[in-house]
LUMPALO-61732 format. One record per atom (N, C-alpha, C): residue number from 0; atom name; z negated, x negated, y negated. Coordinates in steps of 0.001 Angstrom, whole numbers, plus 500000, padded with zeros to 6 digits. Layout:
  resi  name      c3      c1      c2
   NUM    CA       Z       X       Y
...
***
This chain:
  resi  name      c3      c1      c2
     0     N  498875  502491  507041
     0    CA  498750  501083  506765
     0     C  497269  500723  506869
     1     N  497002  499832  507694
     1    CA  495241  499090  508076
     1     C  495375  497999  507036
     2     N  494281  497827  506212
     2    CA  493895  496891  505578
     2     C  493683  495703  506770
     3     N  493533  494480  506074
     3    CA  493041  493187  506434
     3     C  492176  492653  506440
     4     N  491365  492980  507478
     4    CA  489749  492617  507839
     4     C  489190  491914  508449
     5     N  488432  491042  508184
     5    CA  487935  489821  508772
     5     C  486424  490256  508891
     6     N  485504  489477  510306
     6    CA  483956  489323  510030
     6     C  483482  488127  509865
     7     N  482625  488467  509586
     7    CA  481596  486814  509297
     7     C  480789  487389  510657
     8     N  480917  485979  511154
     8    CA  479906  485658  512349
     8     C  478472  485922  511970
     9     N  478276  485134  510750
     9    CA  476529  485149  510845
     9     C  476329  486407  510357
    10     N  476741  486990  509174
    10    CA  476749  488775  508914
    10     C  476912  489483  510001
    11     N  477688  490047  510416
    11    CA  477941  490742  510939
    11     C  478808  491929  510009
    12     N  478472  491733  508929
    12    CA  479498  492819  508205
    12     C  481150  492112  508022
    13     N  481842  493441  507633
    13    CA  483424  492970  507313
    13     C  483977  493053  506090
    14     N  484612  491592  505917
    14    CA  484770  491024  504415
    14     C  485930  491633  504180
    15     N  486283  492551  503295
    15    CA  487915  493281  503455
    15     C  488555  492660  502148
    16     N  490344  492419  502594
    16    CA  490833  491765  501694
    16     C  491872  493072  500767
    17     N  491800  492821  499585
    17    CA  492776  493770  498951
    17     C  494111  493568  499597
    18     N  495208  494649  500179
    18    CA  496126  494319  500459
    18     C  497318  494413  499437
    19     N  497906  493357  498641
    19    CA  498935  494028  497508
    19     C  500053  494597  498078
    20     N  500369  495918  497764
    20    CA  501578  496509  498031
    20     C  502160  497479  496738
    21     N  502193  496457  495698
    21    CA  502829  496515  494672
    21     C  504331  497013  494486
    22     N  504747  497702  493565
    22    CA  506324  498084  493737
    22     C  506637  498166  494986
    23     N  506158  499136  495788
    23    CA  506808  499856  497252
    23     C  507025  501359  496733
    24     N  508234  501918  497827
    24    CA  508162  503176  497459
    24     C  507993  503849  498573
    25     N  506627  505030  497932
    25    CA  505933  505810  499149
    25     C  506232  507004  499641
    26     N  507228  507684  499217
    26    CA  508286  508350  499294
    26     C  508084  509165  499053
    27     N  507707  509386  497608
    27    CA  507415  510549  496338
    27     C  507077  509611  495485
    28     N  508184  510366  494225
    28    CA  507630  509658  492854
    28     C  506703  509818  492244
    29     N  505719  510243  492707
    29    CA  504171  510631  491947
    29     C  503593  509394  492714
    30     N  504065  508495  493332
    30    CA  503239  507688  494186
    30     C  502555  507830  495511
    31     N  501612  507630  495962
    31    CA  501278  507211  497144
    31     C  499590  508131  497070
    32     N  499379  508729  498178
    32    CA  497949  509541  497895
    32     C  497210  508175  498677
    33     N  495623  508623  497615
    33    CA  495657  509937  496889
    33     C  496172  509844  495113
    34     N  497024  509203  495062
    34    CA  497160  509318  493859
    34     C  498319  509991  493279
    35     N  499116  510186  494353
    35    CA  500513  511493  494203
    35     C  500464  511532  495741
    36     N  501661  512193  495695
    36    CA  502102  513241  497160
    36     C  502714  512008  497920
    37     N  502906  511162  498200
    37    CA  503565  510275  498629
    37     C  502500  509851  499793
    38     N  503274  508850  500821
    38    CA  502294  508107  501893
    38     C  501059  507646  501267
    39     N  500406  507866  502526
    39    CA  498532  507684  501954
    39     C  498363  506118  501901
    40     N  497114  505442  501323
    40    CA  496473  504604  501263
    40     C  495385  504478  500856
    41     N  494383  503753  501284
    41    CA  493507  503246  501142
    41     C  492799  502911  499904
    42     N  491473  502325  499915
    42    CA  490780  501467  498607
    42     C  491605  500515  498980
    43     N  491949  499680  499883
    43    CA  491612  498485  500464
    43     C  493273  497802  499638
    44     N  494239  498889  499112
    44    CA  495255  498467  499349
    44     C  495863  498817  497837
    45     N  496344  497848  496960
    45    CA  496619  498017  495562
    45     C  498138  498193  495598
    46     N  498201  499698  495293
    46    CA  499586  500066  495216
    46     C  499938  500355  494057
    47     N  499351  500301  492909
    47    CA  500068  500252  491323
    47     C  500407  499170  490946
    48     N  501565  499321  490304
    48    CA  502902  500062  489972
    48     C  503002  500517  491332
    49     N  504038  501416  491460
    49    CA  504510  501831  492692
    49     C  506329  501888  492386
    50     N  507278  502428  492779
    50    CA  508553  502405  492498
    50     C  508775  504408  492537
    51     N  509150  504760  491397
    51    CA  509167  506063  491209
    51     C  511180  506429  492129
    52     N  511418  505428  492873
    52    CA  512499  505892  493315
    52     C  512910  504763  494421
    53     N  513743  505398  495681
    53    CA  513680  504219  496754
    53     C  514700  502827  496251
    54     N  514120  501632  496918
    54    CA  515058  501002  496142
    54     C  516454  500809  496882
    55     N  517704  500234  496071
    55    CA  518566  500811  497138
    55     C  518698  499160  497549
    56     N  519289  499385  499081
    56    CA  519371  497840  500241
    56     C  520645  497577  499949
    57     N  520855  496407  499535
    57    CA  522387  495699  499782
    57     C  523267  496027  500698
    58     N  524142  496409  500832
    58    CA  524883  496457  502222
    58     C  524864  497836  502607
    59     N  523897  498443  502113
    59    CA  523594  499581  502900
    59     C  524549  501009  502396
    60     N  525007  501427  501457
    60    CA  525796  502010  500613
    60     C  524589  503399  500342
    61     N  524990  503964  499765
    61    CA  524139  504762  499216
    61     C  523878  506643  500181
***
């Protein structure tokens, strides 16, 4: 997952936006590395809470 990055013209540096990805599940219940074994992420990207289990899809049966 790429964060969301914008530049400023007159800077030249890049203004990075937090990406919320709140309650996703990263497919380990320890969460998402580096903070458990789960899919990686970034600073850029606020994944706490996370979902300690997948959620289940309508329709989909189990």
């Amino acid at each position: 997952m790429q964060p969301w990055v914008s530049w400023t013209p007159s800077s030249g540096r890049p203004l990075a936006t937090i990406l919320n990805a709140e309650n996703n599940w990263w497919g380990d219940a320890s969460g998402p590395a580096p903070y458990g074994s789960g899919n990686g992420v970034n600073e850029f990207v606020d994944a706490d809470p996370w979902l300690a289990a997948p959620a289940f899809a309508a329709g989909r049966g189990r």
